[in-house]
N, C-alpha and C positions, 0 to 999 in steps of 0.2 A: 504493500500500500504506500510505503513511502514513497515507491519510484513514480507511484503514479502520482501522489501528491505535486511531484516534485516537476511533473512532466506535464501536470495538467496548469500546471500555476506557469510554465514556460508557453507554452500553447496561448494560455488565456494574455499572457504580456505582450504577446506577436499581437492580436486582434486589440488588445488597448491601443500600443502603440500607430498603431492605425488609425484604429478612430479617432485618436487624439489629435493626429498629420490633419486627417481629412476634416477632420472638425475646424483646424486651422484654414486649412481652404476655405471650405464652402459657411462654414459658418453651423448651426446647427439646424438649416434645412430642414434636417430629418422630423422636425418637431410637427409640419404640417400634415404628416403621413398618419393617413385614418388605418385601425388597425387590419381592414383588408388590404391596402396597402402593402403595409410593411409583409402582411403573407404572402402579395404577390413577389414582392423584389426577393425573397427568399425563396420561394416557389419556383423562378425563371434562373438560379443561380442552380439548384437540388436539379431543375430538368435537364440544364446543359451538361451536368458531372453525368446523368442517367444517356444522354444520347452520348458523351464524347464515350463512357463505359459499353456500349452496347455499339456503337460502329467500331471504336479501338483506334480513331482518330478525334482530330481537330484540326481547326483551321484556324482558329484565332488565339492567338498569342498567351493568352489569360492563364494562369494553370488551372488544376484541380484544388490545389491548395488555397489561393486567392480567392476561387469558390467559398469552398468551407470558411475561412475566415470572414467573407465577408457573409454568410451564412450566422454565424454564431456573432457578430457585434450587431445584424438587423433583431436578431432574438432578442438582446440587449437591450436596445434600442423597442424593440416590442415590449419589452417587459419596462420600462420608461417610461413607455408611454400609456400603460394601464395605471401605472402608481399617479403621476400626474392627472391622469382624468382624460385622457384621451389627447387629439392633436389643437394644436394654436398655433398661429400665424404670428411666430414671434421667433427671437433669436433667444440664444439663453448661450450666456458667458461660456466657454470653455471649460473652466475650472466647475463651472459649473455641474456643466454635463458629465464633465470626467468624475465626479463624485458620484453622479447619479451613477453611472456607467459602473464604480467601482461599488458599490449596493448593491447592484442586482448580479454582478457578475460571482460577486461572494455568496450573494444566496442561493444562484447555480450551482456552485462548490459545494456548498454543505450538501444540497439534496443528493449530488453527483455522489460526496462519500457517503453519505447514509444508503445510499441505494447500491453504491459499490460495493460495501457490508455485506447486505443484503444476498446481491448477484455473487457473489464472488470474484469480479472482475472479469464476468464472462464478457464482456463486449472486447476481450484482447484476443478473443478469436472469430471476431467477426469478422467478414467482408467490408470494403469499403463501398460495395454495391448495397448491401443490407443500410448501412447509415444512411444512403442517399433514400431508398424505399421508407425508410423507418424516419426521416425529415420528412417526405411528400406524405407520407401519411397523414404526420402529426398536422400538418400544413391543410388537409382535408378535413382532416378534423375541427380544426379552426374553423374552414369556412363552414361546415355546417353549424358549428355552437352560433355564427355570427348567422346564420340564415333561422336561426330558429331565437333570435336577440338576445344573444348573451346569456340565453339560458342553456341549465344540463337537467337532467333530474337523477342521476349517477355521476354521471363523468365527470371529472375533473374539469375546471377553465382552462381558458385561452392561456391563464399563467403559465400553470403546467407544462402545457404543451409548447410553451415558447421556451422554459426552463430546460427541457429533455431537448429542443432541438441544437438549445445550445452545447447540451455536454453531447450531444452526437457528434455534433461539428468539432469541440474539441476532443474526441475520440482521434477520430477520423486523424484529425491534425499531428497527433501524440505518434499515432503509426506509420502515417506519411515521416514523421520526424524519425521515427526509430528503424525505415527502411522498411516495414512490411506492409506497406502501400504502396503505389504510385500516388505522384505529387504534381 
């Protein structure tokens, strides 16, 4: 469990360090994004890893990794934007956001060890086609909770499912990192 500790807290500093860059560009943009949204930009990142997995090429320059990470900071970013109250047409500080950013990405982590506990660390023998299946799902899931308005009467929310996509993506990431993925 250590190595994972150790390897998951590396994964998740890759995607800070990004959104932190990009938050410098564009500003925090991301804040206007309604939560179908945010499932679609994650959604058309999880199909292109599914088509470039299933033809065994690509043409645009992007990798798989880029994918994922930019998978796991819109989950982020989703889970941001539930604690806030949904989207607003405003900017919000950097420092700002990186705090928010750093709240929700630690409360991925607890769930991710408690459920690691749990599983045994079965997701180190998973596929990296099963993670992309296992994002488009949860990503399904979502839109039906939002077709049926935010209700479940079992299931777990929209949190959940933005929580799990994120420690999918940084799965994914961990074993891209450790060689036993393509990247």
């Amino acid at each position: 469990m250590a190595q994972t500790n150790e390897a998951y807290d590396k994964a998740v500093a890759l995607c800070r360090q990004i959104f932190i860059k990009k938050a410098g560009d564009y500003g925090t943009a991301w804040r206007v994004l309604r939560t179908i949204s945010v499932v679609d930009q994650i959604f058309i990142k999880a199909l292109r890893i599914r088509t470039i997995q299933e033809k065994k090429a690509q043409k645009v320059a992007d990798d798989i990794t880029g994918e994922f990470i930019g998978m796991l900071n819109y989950a982020i970013i989703g889970l941001v934007q539930l604690k806030l109250g949904g989207p607003a047409i405003e900017d919000m500080p950097v420092d700002t956001a990186r705090d928010w950013y750093d709240e929700q990405a630690a409360f991925a982590k607890k769930v991710m060890l408690d459920k690691n506990h749990d599983y045994g660390e079965a997701w180190r023998e998973m596929s990296q086609e099963s993670f992309t299946d296992l994002i488009i799902m949860k990503l399904m899931r979502i839109k039906q909770i939002i077709a049926n308005d935010g209700k479940t009467q079992i299931s777990e929310g929209i949190d959940a499912n933005y929580v799990d996509i994120a420690n999918y993506a940084a799965f994914a990431l961990i074993l891209i990192n450790e060689g036993k993925h393509g990247g």
